[in-house]
FIKOL-285472 format. One record per residue (C-alpha): x, y, z; residue in three letters. Coordinates in Angstrom, 3 decimals, decimal comma, padded with zeros to 6 digits. Layout:
<nodes>
@px = X | py = Y | pz = Z | sefi = ala
...
</nodes>
This chain:
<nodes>
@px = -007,161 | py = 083,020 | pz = -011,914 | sefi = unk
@px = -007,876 | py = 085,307 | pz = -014,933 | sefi = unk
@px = -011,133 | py = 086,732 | pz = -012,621 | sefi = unk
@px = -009,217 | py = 087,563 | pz = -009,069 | sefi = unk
@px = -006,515 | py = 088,943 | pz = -011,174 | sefi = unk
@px = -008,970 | py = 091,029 | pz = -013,441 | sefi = unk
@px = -010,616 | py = 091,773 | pz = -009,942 | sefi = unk
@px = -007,313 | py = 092,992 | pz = -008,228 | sefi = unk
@px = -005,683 | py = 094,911 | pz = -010,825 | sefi = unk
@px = -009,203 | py = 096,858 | pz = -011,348 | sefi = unk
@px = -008,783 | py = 097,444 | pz = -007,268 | sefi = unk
@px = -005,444 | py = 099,476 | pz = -008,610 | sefi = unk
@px = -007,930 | py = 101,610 | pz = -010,656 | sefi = unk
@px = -006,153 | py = 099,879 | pz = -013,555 | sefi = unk
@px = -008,099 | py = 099,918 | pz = -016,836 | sefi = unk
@px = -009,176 | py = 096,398 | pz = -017,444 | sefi = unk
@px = -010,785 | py = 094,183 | pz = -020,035 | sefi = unk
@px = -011,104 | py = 090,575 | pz = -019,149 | sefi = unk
@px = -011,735 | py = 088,057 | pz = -022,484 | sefi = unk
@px = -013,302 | py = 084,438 | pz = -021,712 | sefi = unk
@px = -013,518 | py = 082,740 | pz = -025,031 | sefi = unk
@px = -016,541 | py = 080,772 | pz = -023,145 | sefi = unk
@px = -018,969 | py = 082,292 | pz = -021,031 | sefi = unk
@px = -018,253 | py = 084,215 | pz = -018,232 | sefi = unk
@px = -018,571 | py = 081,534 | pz = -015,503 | sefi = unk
@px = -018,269 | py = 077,955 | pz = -017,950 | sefi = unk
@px = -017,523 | py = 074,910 | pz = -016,250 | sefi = unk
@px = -015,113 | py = 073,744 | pz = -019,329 | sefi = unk
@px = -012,293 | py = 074,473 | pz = -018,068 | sefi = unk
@px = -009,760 | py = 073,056 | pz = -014,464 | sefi = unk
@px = -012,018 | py = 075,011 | pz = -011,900 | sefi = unk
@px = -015,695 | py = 073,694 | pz = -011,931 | sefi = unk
@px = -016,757 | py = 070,709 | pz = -009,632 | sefi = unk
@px = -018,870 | py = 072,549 | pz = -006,795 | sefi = unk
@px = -015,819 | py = 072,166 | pz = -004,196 | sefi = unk
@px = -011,994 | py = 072,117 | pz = -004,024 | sefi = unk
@px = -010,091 | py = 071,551 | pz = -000,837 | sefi = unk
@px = -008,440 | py = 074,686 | pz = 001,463 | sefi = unk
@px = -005,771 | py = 073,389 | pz = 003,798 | sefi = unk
@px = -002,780 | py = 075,414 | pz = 005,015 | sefi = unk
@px = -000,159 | py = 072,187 | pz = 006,605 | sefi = unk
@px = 000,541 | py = 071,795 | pz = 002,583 | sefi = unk
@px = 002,310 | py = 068,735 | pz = 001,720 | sefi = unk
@px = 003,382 | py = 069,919 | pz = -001,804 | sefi = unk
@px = 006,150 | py = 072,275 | pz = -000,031 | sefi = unk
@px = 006,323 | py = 074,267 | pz = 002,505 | sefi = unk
@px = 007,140 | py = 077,435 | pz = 000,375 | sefi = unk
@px = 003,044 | py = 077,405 | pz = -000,233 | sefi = unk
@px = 001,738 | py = 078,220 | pz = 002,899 | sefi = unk
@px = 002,726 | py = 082,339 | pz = 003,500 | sefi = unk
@px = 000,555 | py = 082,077 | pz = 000,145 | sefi = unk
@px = -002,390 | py = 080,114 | pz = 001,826 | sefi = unk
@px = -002,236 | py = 081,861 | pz = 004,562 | sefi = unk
@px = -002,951 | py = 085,332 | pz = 002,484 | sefi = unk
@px = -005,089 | py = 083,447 | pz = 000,324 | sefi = unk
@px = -007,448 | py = 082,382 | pz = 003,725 | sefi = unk
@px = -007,628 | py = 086,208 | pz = 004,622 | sefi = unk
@px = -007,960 | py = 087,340 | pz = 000,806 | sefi = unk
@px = -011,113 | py = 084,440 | pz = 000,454 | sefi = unk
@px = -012,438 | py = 086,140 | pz = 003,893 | sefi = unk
@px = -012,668 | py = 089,884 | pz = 002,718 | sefi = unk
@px = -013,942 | py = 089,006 | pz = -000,580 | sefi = unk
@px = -017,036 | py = 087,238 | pz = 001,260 | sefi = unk
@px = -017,544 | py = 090,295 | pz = 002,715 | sefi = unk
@px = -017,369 | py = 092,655 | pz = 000,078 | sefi = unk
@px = -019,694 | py = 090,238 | pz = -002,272 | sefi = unk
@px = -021,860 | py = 088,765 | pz = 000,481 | sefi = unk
@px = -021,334 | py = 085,290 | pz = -000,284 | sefi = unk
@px = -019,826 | py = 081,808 | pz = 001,081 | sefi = unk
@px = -016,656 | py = 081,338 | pz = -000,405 | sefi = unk
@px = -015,094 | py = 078,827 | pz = 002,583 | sefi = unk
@px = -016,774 | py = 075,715 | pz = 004,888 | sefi = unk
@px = -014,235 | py = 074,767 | pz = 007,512 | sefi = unk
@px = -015,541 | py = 071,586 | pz = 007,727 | sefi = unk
@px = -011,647 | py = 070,079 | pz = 008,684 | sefi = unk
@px = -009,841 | py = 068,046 | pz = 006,169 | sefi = unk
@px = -008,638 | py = 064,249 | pz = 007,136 | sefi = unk
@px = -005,363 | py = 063,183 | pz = 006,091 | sefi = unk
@px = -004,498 | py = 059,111 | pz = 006,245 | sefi = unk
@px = -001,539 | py = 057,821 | pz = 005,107 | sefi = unk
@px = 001,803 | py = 055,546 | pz = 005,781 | sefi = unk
@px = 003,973 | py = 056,438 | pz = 008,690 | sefi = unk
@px = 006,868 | py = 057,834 | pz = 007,024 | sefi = unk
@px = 004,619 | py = 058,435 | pz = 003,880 | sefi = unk
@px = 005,643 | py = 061,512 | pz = 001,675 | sefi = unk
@px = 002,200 | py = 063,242 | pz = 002,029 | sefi = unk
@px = 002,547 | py = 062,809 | pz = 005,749 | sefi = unk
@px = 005,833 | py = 064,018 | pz = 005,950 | sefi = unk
@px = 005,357 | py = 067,045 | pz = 003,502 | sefi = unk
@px = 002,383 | py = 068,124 | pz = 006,401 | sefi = unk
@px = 004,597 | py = 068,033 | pz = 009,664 | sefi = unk
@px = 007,069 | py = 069,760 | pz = 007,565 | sefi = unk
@px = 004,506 | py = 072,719 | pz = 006,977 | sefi = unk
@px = 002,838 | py = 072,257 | pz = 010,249 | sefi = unk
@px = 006,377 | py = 072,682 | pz = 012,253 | sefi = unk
@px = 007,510 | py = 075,640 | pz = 010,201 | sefi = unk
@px = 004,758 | py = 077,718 | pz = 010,217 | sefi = unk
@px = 002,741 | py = 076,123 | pz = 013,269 | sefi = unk
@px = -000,203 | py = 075,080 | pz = 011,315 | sefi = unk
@px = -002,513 | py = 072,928 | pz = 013,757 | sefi = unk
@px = -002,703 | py = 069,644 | pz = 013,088 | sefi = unk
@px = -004,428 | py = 067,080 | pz = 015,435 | sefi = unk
@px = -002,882 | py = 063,579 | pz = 015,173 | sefi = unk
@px = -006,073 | py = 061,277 | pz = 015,827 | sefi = unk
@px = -004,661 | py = 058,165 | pz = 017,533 | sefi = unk
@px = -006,303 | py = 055,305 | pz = 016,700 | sefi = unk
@px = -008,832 | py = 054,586 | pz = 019,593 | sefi = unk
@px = -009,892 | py = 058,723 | pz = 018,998 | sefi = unk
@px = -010,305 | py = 057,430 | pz = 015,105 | sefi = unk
@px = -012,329 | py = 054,975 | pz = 015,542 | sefi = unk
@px = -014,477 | py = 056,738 | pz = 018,514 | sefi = unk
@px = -014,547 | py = 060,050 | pz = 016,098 | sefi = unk
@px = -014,930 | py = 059,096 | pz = 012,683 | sefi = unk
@px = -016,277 | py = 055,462 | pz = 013,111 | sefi = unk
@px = -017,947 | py = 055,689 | pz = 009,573 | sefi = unk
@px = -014,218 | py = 055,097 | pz = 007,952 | sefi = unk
@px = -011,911 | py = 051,881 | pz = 007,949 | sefi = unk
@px = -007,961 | py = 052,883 | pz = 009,139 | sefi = unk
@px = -005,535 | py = 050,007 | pz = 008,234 | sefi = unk
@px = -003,178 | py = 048,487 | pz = 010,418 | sefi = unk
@px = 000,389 | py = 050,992 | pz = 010,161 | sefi = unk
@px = -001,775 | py = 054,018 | pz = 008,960 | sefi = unk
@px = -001,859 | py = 057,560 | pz = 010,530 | sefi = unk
@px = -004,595 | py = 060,107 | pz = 010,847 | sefi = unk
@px = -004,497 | py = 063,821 | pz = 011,248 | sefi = unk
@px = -007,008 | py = 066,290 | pz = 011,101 | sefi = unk
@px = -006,579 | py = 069,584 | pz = 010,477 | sefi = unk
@px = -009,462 | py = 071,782 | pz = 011,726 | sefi = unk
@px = -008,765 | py = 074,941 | pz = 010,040 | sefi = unk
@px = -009,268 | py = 073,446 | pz = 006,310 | sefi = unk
@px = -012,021 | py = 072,519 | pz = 004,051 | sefi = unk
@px = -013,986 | py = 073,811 | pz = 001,072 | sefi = unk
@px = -013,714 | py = 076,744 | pz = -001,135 | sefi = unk
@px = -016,681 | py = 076,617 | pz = -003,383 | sefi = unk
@px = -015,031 | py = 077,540 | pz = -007,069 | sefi = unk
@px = -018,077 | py = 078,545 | pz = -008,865 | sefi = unk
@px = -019,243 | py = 081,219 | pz = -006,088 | sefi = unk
@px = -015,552 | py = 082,115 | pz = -006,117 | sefi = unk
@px = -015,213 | py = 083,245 | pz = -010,124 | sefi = unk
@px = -018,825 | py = 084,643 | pz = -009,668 | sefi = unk
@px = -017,605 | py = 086,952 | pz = -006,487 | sefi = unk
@px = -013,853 | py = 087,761 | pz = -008,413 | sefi = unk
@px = -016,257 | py = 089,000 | pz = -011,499 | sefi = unk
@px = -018,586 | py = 090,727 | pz = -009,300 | sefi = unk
@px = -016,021 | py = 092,377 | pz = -007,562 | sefi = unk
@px = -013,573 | py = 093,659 | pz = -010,363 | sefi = unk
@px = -016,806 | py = 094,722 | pz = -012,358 | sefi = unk
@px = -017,447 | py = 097,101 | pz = -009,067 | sefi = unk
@px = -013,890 | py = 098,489 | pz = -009,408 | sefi = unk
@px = -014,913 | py = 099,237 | pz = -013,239 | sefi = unk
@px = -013,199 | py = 096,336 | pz = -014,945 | sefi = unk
@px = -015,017 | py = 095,600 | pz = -018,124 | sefi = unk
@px = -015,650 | py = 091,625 | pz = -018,600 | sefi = unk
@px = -016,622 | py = 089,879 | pz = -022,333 | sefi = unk
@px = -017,782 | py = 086,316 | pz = -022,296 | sefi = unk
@px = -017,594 | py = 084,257 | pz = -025,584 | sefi = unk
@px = -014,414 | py = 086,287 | pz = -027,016 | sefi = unk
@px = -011,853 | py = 084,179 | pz = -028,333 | sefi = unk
@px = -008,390 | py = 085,502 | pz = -028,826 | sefi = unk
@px = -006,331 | py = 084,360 | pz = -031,645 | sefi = unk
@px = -002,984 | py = 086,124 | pz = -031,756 | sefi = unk
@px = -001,169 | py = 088,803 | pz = -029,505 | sefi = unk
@px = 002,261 | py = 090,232 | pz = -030,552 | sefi = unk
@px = 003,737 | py = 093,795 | pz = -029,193 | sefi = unk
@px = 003,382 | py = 096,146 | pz = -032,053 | sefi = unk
@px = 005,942 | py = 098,941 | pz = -033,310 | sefi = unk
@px = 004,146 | py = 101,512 | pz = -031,828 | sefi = unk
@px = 005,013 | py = 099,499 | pz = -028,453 | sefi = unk
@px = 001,554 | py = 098,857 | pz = -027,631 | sefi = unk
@px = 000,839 | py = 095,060 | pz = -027,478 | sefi = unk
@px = -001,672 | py = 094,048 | pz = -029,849 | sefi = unk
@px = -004,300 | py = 091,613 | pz = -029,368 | sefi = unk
@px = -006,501 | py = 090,573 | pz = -031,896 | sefi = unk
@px = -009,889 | py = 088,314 | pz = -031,431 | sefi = unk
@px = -011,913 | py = 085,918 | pz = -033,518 | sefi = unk
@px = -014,351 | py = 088,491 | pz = -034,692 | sefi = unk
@px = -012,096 | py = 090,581 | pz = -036,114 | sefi = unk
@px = -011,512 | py = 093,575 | pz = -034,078 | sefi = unk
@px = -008,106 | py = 094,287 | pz = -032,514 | sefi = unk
@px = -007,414 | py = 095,489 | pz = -028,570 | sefi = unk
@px = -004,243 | py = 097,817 | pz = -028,139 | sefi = unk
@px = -002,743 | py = 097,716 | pz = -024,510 | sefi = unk
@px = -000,051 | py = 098,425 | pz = -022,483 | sefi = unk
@px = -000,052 | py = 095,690 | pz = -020,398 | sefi = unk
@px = -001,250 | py = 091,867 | pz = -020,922 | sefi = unk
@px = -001,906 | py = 088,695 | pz = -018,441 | sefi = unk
@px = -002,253 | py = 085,774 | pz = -019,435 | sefi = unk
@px = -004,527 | py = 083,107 | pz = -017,323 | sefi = unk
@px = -005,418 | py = 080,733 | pz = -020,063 | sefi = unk
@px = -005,544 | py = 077,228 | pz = -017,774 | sefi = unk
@px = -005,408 | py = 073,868 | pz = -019,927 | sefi = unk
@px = -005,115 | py = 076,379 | pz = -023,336 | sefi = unk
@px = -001,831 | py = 078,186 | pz = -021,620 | sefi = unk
@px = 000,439 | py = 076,315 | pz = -023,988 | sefi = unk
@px = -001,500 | py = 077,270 | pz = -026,846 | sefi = unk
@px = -002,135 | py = 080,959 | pz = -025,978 | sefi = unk
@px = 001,581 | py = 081,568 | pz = -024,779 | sefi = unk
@px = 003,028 | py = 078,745 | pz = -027,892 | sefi = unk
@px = 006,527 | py = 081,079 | pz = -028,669 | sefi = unk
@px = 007,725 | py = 079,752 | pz = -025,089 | sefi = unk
@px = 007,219 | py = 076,342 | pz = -025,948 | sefi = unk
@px = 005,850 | py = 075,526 | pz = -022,288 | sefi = unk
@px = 006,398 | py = 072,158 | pz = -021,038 | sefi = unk
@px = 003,096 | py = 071,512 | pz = -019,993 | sefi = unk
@px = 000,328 | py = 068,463 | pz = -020,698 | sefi = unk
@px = -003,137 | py = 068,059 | pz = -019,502 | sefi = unk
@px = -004,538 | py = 065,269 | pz = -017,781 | sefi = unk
@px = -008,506 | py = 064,082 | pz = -017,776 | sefi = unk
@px = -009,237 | py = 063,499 | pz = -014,501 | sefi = unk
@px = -012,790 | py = 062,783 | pz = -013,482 | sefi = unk
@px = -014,882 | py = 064,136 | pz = -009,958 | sefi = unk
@px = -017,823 | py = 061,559 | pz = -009,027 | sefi = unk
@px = -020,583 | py = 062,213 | pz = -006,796 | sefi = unk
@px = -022,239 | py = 059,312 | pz = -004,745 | sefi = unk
@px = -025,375 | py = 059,097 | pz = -002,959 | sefi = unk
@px = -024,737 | py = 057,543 | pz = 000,432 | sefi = unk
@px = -026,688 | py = 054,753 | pz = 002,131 | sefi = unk
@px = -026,482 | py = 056,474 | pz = 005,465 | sefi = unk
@px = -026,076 | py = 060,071 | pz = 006,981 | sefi = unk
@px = -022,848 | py = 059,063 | pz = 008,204 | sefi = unk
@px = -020,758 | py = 061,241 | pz = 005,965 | sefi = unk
@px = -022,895 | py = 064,174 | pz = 005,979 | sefi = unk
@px = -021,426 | py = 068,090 | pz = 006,598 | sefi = unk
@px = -020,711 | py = 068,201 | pz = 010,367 | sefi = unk
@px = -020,178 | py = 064,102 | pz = 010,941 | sefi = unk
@px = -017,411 | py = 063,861 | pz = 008,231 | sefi = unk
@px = -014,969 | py = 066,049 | pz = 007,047 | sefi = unk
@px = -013,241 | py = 066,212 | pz = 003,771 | sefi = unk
@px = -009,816 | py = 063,998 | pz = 003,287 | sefi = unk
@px = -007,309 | py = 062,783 | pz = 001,076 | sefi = unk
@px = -006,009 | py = 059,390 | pz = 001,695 | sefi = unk
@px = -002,630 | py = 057,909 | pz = 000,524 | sefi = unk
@px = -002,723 | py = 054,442 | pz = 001,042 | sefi = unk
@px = -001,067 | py = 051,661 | pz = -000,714 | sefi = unk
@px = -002,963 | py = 049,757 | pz = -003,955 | sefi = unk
@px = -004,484 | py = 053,023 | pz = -005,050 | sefi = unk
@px = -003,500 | py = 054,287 | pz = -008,557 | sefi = unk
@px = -003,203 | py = 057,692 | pz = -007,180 | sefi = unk
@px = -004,329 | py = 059,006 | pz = -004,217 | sefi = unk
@px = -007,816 | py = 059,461 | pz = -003,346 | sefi = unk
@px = -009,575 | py = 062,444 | pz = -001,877 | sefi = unk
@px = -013,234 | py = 063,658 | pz = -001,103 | sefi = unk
@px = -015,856 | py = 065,883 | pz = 000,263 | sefi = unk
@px = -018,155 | py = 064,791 | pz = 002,711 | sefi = unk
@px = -022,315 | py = 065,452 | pz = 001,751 | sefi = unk
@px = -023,145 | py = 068,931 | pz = 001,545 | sefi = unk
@px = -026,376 | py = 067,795 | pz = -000,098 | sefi = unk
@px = -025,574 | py = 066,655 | pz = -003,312 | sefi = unk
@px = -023,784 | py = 063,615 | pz = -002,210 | sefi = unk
@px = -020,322 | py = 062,265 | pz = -000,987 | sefi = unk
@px = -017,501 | py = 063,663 | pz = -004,137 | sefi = unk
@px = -014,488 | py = 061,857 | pz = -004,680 | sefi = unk
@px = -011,460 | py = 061,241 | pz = -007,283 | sefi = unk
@px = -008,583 | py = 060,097 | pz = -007,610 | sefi = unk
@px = -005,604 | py = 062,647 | pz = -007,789 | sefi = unk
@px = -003,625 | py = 063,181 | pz = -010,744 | sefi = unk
@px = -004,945 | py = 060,393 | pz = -012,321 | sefi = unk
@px = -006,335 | py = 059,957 | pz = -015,932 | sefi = unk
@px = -005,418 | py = 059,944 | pz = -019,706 | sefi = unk
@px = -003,183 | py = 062,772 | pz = -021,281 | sefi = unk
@px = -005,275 | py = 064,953 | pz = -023,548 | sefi = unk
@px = -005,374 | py = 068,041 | pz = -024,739 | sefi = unk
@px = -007,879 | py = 070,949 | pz = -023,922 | sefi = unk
@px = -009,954 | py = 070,715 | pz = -027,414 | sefi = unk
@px = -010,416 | py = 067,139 | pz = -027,533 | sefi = unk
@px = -011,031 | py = 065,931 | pz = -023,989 | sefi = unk
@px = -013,778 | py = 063,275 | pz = -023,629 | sefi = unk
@px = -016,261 | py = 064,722 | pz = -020,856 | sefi = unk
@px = -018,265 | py = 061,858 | pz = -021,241 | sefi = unk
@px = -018,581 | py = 059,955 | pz = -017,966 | sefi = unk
@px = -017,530 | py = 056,055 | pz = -018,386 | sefi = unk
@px = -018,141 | py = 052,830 | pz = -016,366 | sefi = unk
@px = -014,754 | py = 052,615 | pz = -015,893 | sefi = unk
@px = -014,130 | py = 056,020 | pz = -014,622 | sefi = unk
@px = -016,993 | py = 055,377 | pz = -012,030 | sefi = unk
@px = -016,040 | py = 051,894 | pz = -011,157 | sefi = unk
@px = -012,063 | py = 053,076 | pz = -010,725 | sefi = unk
@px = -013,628 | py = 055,922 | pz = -007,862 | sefi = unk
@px = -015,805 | py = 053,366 | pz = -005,998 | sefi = unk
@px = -013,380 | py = 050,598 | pz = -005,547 | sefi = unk
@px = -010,702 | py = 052,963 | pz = -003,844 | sefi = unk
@px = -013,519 | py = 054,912 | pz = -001,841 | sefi = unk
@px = -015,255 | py = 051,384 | pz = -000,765 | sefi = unk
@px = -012,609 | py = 050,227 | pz = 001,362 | sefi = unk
@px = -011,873 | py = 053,324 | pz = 003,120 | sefi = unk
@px = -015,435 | py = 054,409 | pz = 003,906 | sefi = unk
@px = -018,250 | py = 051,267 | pz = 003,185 | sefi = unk
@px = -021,645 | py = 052,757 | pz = 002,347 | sefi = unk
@px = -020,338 | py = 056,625 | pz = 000,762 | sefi = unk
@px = -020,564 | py = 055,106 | pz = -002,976 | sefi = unk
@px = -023,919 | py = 053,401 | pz = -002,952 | sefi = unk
@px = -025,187 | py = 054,639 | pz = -005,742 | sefi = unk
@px = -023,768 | py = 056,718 | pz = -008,153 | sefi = unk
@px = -025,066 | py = 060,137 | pz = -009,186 | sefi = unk
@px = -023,699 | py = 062,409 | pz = -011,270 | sefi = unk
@px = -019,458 | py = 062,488 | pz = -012,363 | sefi = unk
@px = -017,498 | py = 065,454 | pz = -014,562 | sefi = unk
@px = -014,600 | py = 065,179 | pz = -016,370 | sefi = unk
@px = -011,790 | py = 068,392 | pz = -015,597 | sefi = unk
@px = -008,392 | py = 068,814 | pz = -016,820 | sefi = unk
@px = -005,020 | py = 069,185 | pz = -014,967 | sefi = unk
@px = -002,282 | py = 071,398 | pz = -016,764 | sefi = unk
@px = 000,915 | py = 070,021 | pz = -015,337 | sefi = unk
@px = 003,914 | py = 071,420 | pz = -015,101 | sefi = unk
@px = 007,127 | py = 068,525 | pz = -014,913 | sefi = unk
@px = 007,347 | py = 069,312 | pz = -010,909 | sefi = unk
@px = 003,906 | py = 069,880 | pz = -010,415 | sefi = unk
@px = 004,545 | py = 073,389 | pz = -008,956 | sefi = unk
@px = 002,919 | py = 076,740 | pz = -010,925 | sefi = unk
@px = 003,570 | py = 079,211 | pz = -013,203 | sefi = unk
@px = 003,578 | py = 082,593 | pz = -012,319 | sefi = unk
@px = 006,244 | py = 085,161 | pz = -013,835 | sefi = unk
@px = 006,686 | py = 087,695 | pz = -016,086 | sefi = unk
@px = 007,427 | py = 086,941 | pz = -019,910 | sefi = unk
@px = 011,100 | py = 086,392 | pz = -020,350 | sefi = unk
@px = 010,854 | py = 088,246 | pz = -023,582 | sefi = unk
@px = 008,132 | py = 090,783 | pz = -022,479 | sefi = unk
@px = 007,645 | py = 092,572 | pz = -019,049 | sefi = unk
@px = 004,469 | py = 093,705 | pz = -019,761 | sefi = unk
@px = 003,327 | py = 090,423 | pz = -020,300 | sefi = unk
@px = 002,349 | py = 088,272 | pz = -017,006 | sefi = unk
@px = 001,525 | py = 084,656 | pz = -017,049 | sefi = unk
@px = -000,457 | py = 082,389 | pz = -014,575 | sefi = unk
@px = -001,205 | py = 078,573 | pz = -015,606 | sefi = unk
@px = 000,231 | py = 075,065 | pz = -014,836 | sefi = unk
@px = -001,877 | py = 075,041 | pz = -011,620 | sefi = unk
@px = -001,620 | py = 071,262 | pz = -011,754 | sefi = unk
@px = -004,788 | py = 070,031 | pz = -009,929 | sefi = unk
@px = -003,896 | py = 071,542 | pz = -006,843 | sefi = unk
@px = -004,187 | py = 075,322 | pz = -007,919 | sefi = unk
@px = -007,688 | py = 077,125 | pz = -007,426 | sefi = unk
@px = -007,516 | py = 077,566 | pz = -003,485 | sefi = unk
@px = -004,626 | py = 080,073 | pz = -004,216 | sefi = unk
@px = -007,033 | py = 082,261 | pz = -006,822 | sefi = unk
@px = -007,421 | py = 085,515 | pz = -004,523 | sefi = unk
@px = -003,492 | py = 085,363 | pz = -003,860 | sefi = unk
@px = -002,873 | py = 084,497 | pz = -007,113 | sefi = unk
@px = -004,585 | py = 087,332 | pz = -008,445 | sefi = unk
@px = -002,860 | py = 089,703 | pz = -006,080 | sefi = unk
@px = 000,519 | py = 088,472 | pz = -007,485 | sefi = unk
@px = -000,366 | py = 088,617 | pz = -011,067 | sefi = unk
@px = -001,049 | py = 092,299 | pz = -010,065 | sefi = unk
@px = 001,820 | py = 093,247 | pz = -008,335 | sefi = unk
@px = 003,843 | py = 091,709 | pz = -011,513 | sefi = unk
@px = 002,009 | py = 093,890 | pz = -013,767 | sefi = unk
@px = 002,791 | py = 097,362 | pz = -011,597 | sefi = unk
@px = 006,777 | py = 096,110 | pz = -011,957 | sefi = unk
@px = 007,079 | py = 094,654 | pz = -008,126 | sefi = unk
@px = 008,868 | py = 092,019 | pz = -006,950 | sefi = unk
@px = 007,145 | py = 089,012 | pz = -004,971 | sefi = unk
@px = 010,479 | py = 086,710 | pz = -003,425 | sefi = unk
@px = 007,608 | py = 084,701 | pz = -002,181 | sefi = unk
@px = 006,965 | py = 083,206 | pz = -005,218 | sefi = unk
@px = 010,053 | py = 083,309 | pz = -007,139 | sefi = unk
@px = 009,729 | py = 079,423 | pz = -006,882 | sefi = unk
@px = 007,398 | py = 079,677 | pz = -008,883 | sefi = unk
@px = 009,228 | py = 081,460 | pz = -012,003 | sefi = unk
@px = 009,892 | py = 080,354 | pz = -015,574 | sefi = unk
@px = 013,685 | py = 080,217 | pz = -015,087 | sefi = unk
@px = 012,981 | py = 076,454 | pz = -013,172 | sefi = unk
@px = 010,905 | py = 075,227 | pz = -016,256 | sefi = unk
@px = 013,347 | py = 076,267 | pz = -018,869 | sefi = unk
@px = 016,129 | py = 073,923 | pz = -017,031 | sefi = unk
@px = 013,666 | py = 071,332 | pz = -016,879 | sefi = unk
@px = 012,463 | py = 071,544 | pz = -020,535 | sefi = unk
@px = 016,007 | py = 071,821 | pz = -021,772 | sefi = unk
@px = 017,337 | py = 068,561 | pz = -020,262 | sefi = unk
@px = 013,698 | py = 066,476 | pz = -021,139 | sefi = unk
@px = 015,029 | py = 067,234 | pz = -024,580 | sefi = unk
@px = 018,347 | py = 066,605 | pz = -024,673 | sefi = unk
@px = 016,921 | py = 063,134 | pz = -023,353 | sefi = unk
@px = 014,230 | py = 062,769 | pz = -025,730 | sefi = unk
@px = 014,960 | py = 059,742 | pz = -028,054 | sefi = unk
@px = 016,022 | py = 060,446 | pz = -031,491 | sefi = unk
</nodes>
């Protein structure tokens, strides 16, 4: 986020200076993993898709100014319950904004996808129009394009404190000693939001949740005879969703599922258990995908209480803009993200993503505390 907002506000012939206490282009923090899911029929609410939908065209101009893949529209699968939230939350998106979605019945299933096992009262739908966004290419291409609008990038910077000043000026001071005056601040600090922002005391944890590739004993779920999916089905710990092979093998994981951690002490070492916990939901659901286990990574959700994001304005501080809490579901949204963040920082309003202000998180903090034991 803090790269297509560096790139977008550089676009405005703002003078920018990104910081990355890592190196530009890590994979420590949320937004490594080779692939992340694009979908517009959004079963997390409805109120997301005008900002997929600019996000889709945003991902599709910055291919062409960078000359890279960003998006594969291999389709995305979606199996649940009848009646299912996830289900639901898709027709919900699909009939208010006419997203198409082809409901597979299940003689087309089993004739289309025959490499994958539907249970008895399940439903399919595909919809065509979704599928990958590579994240990796995607920070490269932000940094490549807000360098070529003159932003000025530092890898391995680590900021320490920011405060506004009595000149006026906010003051931001790094690890190394020297001390960056500006008019204007965003913050995109992922899993270390809470930490970087601490006076707003944001209600946020992180989660370690672990990506697994497999190497398939067939070709069956190769790009072009298998698309990508989620699945909701009943047993799972959390829902389970997955790329087809795009030649590194078949990825899954299981949403939103994994230990509570914190940023600086999350174990990225890849257990048994974390394998084994993949494999026996993918088995079921498509025999032959996990057949031999490759290569996993550990990433980090930072969850907000509803799950929803952060993006607003300081309450305290106008000039300061804040982006985090994606909660696992965040990086398709970078290039719209980033075009938000901006039009924060020049003073405009965005009513399409006042849902996703401070205000809600303040009434949500307030009454987890009044409930808190004591």
């Amino acid at each position: 986020m803090g790269s297509a907002a560096a790139a977008h506000l550089a676009r405005r012939r703002k003078r920018v200076l990104g910081l990355e206490q890592f190196d530009l282009g890590h994979e420590l923090g949320a937004s490594a993993g080779r692939t992340r899911i694009i979908r517009k029929a959004y079963f997390e609410g409805p109120q997301y898709v005008p900002l997929l939908l600019r996000a889709y065209d945003l991902w599709r101009e910055l291919e062409i100014q960078t000359q890279t893949i960003l998006l594969d529209l291999v389709g995305v699968l979606m199996v649940g319950a009848a009646g299912g939230a996830m289900l639901e939350g898709v027709r919900l998106s699909m009939q208010r904004y006419g997203v198409r979605i082809d409901e597979l019945g299940r003689n087309d299933f089993a004739k289309r996808f025959p490499q994958a096992r539907l249970r008895s009262g399940e439903i399919a739908l595909l919809e065509p129009d979704a599928g990958v966004v590579f994240p990796e290419g995607g920070i490269a291409a932000h940094q490549q394009a807000a360098r070529l609008a003159g932003a000025e990038l530092r890898g391995g910077v680590r900021v320490t404190s920011w405060r506004r000043s009595s000149t006026g000026t906010i003051r931001v001071d790094l690890a190394d000693g020297e001390r960056i005056e500006t008019e204007q601040l965003v913050l995109c600090a992922g899993p270390w939001l809470a930490e970087v922002a601490a006076e707003l005391e944001l209600p946020l944890v992180v989660q370690r949740n672990v990506q697994i590739w497999f190497a398939p004993a067939t070709g069956a779920f190769a790009r072009g005879r298998f698309p990508a999916f989620f699945l909701e089905r009943a047993g799972l710990p959390r829902p389970l969703y997955g790329f087809p092979d795009l030649g590194d093998g078949v990825k899954a994981a299981l949403h939103g599922y994994g230990d509570y951690t914190t940023a600086a002490s999350l174990d990225r070492d890849i257990h048994e258990a974390d394998i084994a916990a993949v494999k026996s939901a993918l088995d079921p659901w498509l025999p032959g995908a996990a057949h031999a286990f490759r290569s996993g990574k550990a990433c980090m959700y930072a969850l907000t209480p509803d799950e929803h994001f952060i993006v607003d304005r300081h309450p305290r501080d106008a000039g300061v803009v804040i982006a985090g809490g994606f909660s696992g579901h965040g990086y398709k949204f970078a290039p719209a993200i980033g075009e938000i963040v901006a039009d924060l920082a020049d003073g405009k309003a965005r009513p399409d993503s006042a849902f996703l202000g401070l205000a809600r998180l303040a009434k949500q903090f307030e009454g987890s505390r009044r409930n808190e034991p004591r």
